[in-house]
Legacy VTK file of the C-alpha trace (Angstrom):
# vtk DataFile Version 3.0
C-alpha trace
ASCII
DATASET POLYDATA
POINTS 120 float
16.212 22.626 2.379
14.607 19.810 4.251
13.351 16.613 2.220
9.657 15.815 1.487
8.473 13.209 3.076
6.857 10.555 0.972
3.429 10.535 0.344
1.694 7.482 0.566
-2.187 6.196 0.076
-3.057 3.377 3.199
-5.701 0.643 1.165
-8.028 -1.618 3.396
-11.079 -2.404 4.222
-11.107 -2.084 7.736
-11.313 1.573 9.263
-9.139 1.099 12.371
-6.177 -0.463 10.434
-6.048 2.697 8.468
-6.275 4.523 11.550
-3.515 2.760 13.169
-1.104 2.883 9.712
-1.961 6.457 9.516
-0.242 7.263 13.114
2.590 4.751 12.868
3.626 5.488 8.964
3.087 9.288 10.036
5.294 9.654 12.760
8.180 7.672 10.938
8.154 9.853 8.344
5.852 9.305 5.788
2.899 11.636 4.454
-0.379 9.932 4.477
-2.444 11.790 1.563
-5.386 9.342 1.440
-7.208 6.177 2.980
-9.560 3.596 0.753
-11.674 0.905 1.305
-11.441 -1.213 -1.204
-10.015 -1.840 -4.743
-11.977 0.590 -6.873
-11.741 3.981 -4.427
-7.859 2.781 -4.445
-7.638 3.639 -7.591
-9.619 6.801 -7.793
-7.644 7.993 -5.236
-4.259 6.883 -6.629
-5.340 8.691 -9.770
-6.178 11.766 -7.950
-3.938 12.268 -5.171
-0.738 10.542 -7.227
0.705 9.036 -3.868
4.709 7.721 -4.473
3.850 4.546 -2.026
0.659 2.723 -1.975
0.338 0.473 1.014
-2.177 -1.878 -0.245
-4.484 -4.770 1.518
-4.591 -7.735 -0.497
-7.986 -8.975 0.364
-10.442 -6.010 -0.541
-14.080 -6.646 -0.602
-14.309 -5.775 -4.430
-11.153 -5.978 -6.477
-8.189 -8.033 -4.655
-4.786 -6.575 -3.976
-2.889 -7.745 -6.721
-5.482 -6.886 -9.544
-5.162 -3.408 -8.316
-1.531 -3.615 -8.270
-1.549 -4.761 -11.517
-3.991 -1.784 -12.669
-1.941 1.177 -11.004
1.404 -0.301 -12.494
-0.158 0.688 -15.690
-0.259 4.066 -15.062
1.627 6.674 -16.023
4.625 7.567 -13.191
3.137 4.291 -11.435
3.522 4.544 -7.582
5.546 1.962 -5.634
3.297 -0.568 -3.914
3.508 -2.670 -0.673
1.579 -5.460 -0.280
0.058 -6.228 3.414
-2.360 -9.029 4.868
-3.114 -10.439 8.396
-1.843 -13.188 6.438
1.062 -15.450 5.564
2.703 -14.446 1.707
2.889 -18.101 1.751
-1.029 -18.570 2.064
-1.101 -16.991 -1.467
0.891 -19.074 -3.543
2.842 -18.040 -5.863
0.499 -14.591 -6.361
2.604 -12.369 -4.305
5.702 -12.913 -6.026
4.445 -12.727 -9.745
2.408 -9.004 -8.466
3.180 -6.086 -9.765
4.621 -4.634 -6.546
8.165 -4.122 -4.524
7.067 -6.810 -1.772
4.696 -7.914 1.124
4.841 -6.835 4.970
2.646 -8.564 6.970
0.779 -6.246 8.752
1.887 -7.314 11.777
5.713 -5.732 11.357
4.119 -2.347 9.145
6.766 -0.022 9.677
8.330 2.942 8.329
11.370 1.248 8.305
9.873 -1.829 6.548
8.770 -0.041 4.051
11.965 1.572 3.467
13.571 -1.761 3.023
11.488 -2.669 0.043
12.418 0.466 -1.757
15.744 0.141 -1.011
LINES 1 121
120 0 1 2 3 4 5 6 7 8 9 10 11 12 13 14 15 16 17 18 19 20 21 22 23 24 25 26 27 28 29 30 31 32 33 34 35 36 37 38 39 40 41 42 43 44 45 46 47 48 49 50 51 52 53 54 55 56 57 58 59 60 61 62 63 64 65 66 67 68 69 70 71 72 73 74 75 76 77 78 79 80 81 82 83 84 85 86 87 88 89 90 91 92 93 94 95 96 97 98 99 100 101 102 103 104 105 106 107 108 109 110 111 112 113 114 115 116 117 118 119
């Protein structure tokens, strides 16, 4: 019986980066079972679609990446969340390493295999 790949709901607010995540998470493995825009239809869709990974933009145009982190940790059966930006982790203080999430990629080095690494 062949293992499921993991399913996993891309977060940002620019189209072609989901676009681009979308191919490259696909064909390493990963199921991509929703896109969103920003912080709010993240967590609709988390709700409904119940990804296990949410790969998740930090700077939204209406709730920021770690707020929504913190809200979908408080679900029920939580799913695991990266954290990506065009930017440095450095740039945000201390915020990425008190989030409620397994780590940050830079979007830059998004990669099935990064991704991997943070769930160990």
């Amino acid at each position: 019986m062949a293992l499921m790949a993991p399913t996993v709901l891309i977060v940002d607010d620019h189209a072609a980066f989901r676009r681009a995540a979308r191919a490259l998470l696909g064909s390493d493995g990963f199921e991509v079972v929703g896109e969103a825009a920003g912080g709010r239809e993240a967590l609709a869709q988390a709700t409904r679609l119940r990804p296990q990974i949410v790969v998740l933009d930090i700077q939204l145009p209406d709730i920021d990446g770690f707020e929504v982190a913190d809200r979908l940790a408080g679900q029920p059966d939580p799913p695991q969340v990266i954290l990506i930006s065009s930017r440095d982790a450095g740039e945000y203080g201390g915020q990425v390493e008190r989030a409620a999430s397994r780590g940050f990629v830079a979007k830059s080095l998004l990669s099935g295999r990064t991704i991997r690494a943070l769930l160990g």
